[in-house]
N, C-alpha and C positions, 0 to 999 in steps of 0.2 A: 761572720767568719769567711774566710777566703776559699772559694769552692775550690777542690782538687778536683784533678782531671778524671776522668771518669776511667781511662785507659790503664790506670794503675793499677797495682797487683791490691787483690782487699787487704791484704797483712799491711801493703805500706801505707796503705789509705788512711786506716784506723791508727796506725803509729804517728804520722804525719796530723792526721787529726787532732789527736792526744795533745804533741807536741806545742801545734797552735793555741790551743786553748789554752794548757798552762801556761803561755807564755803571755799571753793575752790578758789572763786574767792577773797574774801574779807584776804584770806591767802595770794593771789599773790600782794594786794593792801598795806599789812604791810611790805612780802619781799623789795617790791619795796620803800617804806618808808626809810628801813634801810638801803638798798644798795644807797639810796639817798646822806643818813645821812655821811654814808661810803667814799663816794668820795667826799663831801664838807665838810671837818671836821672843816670850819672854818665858818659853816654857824651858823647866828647868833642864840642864844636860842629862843627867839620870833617864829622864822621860822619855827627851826626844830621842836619847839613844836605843831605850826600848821601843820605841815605835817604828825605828826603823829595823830593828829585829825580825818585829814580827811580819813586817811587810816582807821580807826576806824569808821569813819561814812559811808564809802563803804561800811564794812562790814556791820554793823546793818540796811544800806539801801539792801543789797543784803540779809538780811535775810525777812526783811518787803515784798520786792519784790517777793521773790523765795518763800516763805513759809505764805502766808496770810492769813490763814486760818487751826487753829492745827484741828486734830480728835475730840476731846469732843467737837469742837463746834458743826459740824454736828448735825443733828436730831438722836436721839437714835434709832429710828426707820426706819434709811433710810435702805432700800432695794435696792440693787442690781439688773439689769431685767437680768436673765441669760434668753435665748431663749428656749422657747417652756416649761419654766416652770410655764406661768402663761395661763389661758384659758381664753373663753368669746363669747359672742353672737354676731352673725355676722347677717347683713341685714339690718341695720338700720341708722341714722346718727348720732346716739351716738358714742363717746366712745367707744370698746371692754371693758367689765367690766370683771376685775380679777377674776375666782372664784377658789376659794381651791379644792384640788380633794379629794372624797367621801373617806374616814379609809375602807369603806363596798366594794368598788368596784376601781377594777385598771383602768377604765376611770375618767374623767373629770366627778363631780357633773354637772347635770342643776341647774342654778343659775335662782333666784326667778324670774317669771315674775313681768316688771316694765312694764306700761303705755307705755311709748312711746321707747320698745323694742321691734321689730317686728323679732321673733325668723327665722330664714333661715340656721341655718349651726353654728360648731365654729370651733372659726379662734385665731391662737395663738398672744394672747396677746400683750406678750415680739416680739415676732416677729412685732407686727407694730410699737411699741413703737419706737428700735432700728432703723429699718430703715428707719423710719419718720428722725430721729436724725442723720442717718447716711448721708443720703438724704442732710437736709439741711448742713449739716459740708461740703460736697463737695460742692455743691454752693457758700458757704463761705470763701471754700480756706482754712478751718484749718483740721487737724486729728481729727479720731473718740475721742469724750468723751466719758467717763464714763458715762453710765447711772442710777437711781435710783428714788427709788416711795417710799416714804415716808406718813403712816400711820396717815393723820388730816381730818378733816372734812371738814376746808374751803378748797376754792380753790386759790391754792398758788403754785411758782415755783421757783425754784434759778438756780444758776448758778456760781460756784468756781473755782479756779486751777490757780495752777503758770504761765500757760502758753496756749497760744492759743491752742495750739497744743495736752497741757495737763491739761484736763480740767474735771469739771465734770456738768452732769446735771440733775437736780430731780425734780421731780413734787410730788403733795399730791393728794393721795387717793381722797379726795373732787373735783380735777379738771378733773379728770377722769372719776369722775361718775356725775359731775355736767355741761358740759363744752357739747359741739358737736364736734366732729371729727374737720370740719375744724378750729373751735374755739381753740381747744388745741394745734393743728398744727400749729397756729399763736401764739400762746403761746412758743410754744419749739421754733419759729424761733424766738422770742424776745432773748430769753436765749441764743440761739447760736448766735446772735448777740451781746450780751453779749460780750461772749467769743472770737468772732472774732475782735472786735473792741481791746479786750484785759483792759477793762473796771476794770476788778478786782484788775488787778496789780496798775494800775495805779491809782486808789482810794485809792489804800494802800501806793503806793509812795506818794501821794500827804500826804495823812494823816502823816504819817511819817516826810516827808519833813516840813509839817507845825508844826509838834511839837519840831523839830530839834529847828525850826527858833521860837516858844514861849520859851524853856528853854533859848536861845541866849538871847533875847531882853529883859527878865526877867531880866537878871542877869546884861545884860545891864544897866538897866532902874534902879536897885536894887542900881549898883555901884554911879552911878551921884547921886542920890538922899542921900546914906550915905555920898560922898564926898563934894558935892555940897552944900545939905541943911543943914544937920547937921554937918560938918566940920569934918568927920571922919578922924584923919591923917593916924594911922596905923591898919592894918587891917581892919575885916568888925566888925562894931555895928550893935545892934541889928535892926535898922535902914533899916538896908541890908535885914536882913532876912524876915521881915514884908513884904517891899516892891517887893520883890519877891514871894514873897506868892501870893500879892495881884495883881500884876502882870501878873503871871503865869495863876490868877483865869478869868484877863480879858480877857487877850490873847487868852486864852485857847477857851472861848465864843466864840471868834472872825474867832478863829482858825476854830470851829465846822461847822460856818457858810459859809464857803468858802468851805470846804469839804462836805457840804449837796449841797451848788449850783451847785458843779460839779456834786454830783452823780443827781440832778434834769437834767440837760445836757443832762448826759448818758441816760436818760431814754427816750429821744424825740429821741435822733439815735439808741437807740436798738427796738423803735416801730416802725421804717422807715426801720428797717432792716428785723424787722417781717414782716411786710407789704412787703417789696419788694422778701421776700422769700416764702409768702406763699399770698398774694393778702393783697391788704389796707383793701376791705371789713370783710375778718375774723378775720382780725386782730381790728378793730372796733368793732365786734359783741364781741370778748374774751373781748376786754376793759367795753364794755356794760355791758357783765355778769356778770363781779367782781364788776361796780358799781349797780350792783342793791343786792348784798350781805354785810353782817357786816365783814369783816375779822378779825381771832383775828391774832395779829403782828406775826411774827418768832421772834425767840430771837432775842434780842440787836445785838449780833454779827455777826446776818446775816439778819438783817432789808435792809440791803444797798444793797444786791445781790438779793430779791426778786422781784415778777411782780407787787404790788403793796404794799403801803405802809398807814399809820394810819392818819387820815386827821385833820388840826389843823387850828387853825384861828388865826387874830392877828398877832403879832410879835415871834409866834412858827411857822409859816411858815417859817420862815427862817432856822427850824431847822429840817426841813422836806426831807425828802432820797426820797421821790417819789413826782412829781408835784400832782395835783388832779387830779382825771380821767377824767371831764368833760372837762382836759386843754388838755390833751394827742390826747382825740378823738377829739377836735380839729380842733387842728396841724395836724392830718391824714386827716382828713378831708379839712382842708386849702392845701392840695399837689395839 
């Protein structure tokens, strides 16, 4: 593969890397199509036509797989932890809180006293962040992610990247200052479990996979009933196009629901992952905290990668990215 420069930002690296590979690989899936095509020139059209489908459908699964997630989805505001650039108060079981360094003076501002900060010393920030995160990716068996701290008030975490290996992980401002040390440490081992289990990609193959299989069955379902019910002989009537629309609208539903039960799945082994990386009980008390909060959602496009999700009753539970928290803790609690 074509090495990127090392100067680049990690978000463009791994997106840029994603890119390469699908495209690489999904190049050597139409070569091999034509070279196919090439030594059986007497294979029939039907065939050769589906063989260049699927070469086509390699690719667009290797782009779904390797690249799941563009830049503008990201939060605008996520941040980078480079080390020893962010400060904070040590001696307590909070958090390390970020604070900005003083325009007046070349040390670290003191950041305001809070309640339950018991001042002793600072201790760099980005320094426990990172090797909290490094910490657990070894225990886990994948390469360091990327790190990042993204500027909201609730307390919320994701977790992205094409690959175990290449990955990234972010928490919000809100879980930092709102969370206790071992509480958020159970938190980043959810995420990295996340990532070890490799949960992203394959949320996205599947999704993918299942809309492959809604446009198929559509068009399926569109042809029988133009030729079936209304006697279409040649070509499609309008018949076709309806039926596919309407089709596509059900499937589509159906489709959603099968990709929110998986990411429901994910969420019970990346809590059992947290727990086994960083203890069951923190990992319960971080579950605790977020339900005694209102969360407001992440975007739509990153609703399915977050530590918890927006809670629904009825028959929208089915259309729910995160189980309820009272089911999560649980399950931890049933181990």
């Amino acid at each position: 593969m074509i090495a990127l420069p090392a100067e680049w930002p990690g978000f463009v690296r791994w997106w840029a890397d994603g890119l390469l590979r699908a495209s690489w690989q999904g190049g050597l899936a139409i070569l091999a199509a034509y070279a196919i095509g090439a030594l059986f020139p007497r294979m029939p059209a039907a065939a050769r036509c589906w063989l260049w489908r699927l070469a086509y459908l390699k690719l667009l699964i290797g782009f779904l797989a390797f690249a799941p997630i563009h830049l503008h989805l990201l939060p605008a505001n996520l941040t980078p932890v480079p080390i020893g650039s962010f400060y904070a108060q040590g001696g307590s079981s909070r958090v390390p809180q970020p604070v900005a360094p003083s325009p007046q003076s070349e040390g670290p501002a003191p950041a305001p006293a809070r309640p339950h900060v018991a001042v002793s010393g600072v201790i760099v920030f980005g320094l426990w962040l990172v090797a909290t995160v490094r910490q657990q990716a070894q225990a886990a068996g994948i390469g360091m992610p990327e790190v990042g701290v993204f500027d909201a008030p609730d307390m919320n975490a994701f977790a992205t990247g094409p690959r175990r290996n290449n990955a990234l992980v972010a928490v919000s401002s809100g879980l930092l200052r709102g969370m206790s040390r071992r509480e958020a440490e159970a938190v980043l081992g959810h995420e990295i479990s996340h990532v070890a289990n490799g949960d992203m990609v394959t949320l996205t193959l599947i999704q993918g996979v299942v809309n492959t299989f809604v446009i198929f069955l559509s068009r399926v379902i569109g042809y029988l009933i133009d030729r079936v019910v209304f006697k279409t002989e040649r070509g499609h009537g309008p018949a076709f196009l309806i039926s596919v629309i309407v089709a596509q609208l059900v499937l589509g539903i159906l489709a959603s629901m099968i990709v929110m039960w998986f990411s429901r799945r994910r969420e019970f082994r990346a809590d059992a992952g947290g727990a086994k990386l960083e203890g069951r009980e923190p990992m319960i008390a971080a579950l605790e905290r977020l339900r005694q909060q209102h969360p407001q959602p992440l975007p739509d496009q990153m609703a399915a990668f977050g530590i918890s999700g927006m809670m629904r009753q009825g028959l929208m539970r089915l259309f729910m990215s995160h189980p309820p928290l009272e089911e999560r803790i649980a399950a931890l609690r049933a181990q």
